[in-house]
N, C-alpha and C positions, 0 to 999 in steps of 0.2 A: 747713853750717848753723852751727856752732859757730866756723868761724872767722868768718864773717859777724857774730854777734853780739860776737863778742873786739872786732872792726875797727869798731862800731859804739861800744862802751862805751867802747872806748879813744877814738876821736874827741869824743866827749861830756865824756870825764874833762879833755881837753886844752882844751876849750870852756871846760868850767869854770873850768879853772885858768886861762885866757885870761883871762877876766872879773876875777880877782882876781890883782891883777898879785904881791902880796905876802903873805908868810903874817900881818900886821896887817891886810891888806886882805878877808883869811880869817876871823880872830876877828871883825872889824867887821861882814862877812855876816853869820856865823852870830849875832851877837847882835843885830843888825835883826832878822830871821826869829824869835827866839828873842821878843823885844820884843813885835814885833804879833801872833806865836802866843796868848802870854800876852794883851794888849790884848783879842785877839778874845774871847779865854774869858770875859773879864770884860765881854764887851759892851761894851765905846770902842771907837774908829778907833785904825787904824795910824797 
């Protein structure tokens, strides 16, 4: 069960990193997400 979940997260984590080819392309994610987090609370659109 437990390595089931290792070989699940690890596939996920690799996905991830897949998506964001670069670690600018990492800060760029997280402060979109960071952006419309913030937007939402205030009631605007992303």
């Amino acid at each position: 069960m437990v390595r089931k979940l290792v070989t699940v997260a690890l596939i996920g984590g690799a996905l991830g990193l897949a998506a964001c080819n670069t670690v600018r392309g990492v800060g760029q994610d997280l402060g979109t997400a960071a952006n419309c987090t913030e937007n939402t609370i205030q009631g605007t659109r992303c």
